[in-house]
Phi, psi and omega in degrees: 000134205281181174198126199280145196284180192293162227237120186254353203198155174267141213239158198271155170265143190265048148287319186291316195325119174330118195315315197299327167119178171233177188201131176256116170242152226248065210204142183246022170249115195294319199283329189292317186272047175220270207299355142290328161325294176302321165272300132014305198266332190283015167243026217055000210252137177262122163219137204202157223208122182242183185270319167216212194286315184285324119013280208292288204330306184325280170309336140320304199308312182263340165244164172239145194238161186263311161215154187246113172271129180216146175258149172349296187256098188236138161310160148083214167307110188287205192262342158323303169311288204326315187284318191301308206257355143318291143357285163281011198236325181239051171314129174087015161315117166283131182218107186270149225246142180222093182244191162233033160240122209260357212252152197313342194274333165289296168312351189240327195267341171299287209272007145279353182254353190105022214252134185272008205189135180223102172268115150260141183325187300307144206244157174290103177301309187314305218276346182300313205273347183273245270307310183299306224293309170327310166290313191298306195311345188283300182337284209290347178271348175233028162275138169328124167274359190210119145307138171215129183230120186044246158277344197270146161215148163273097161269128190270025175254280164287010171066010190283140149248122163234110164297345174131002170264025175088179201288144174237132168261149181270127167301164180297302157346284159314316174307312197288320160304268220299315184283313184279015163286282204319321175326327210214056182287133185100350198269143197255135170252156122311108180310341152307298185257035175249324181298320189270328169267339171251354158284318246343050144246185184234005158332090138001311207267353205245345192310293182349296168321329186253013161278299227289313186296306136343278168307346176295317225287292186349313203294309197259345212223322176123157163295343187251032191278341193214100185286103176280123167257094181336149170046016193223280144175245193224170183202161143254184183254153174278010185155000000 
């Protein structure tokens, strides 16, 4: 059973999330990622940015992005890797691929890898930022509204959880735990980093809050809704 990696950054809980959605771009050229970041942000878009891949993934690990821009030819992890272990780590993670490798072999092996959108370089910024404002607008009218892990399902719209005894409404709390069990079904999360993402602290003395929230869900939920992996923290199963 996987364990999810250490915590690189502090993640907003998703009451806050920016109406517009958010986006992380992936690029190991400073002026490309400083000038999308600035524009992004003059459209609503919470955007934020890493230099490669390993970078990214750190950050992957603690948020959740609406879309992911990344480019190919990166020092360190190129974007192949990157894009692969996105993938496995997020499935259905939307990600438009921005390279200045333009030949149809690059482009048939991206989106054969998951990747949903392929711009290359050199690029329009008008026409790059209607491509994100497009994709976040797909999202939002076809991302799944109900996490389904086995019997449990989340509707992450009305905030609701049902084990099979009918809808339980979440406290803001609760909801912000459980989706980030269920986000990473099978994956052993850390009381440190359930802390730091639905908490945002990174406080010791606070580990306890996140038994007590655990056991609220348990309670409402069935006992066997949240597993503890002794000395590891919690997960759900996926089915």
């Amino acid at each position: 059973m996987p364990r999810a990696g250490q915590p690189g950054a502090l993640t907003d809980p998703a009451a806050r999330r920016p109406t517009l959605g958010r986006v992380l771009v992936v690029d190991d050229e400073k002026r490309i990622r400083d000038v999308l970041v600035r524009i992004l942000g003059g459209q609503g878009i919470a955007a934020e940015a890493a230099s490669d891949g390993t970078a990214a993934l750190a950050m992957i690990a603690v948020r959740s992005y609406d879309l992911v821009v990344l480019d190919l030819l990166m020092p360190g992890q190129d974007g192949y890797s990157t894009l692969k272990e996105i993938m496995r780590r997020r499935p259905g993670q939307a990600v438009l691929i921005l390279s200045c490798l333009s030949d149809p072999k690059s482009v048939v092996a991206s989106l054969g890898l998951g990747a949903d959108d392929y711009v290359p370089k050199p690029f329009h910024v008008g026409e790059l930022v209607a491509r994100i404002q497009a994709r976040l607008r797909s999202a939002a009218r076809t991302g799944a509204p109900v996490l389904v892990c086995g019997r449990l399902r989340l509707d992450v719209v009305r905030r609701q959880a049902d084990s099979g005894g009918g809808p339980v409404p979440l406290t803001s709390r609760e909801f912000q735990l459980l989706w980030e069990l269920m986000h990473q079904p099978g994956v052993v999360i850390s009381k440190n980093d359930l802390l730091t993402r639905v908490w945002e602290s990174q406080s010791e003395t606070m580990s306890n809050v996140v038994d007590a929230y655990v056991r609220r869900l348990r309670s409402r939920l069935g006992a066997d809704s949240i597993t503890t992996v002794r000395g590891e923290g919690y997960c759900v199963e996926p089915g």
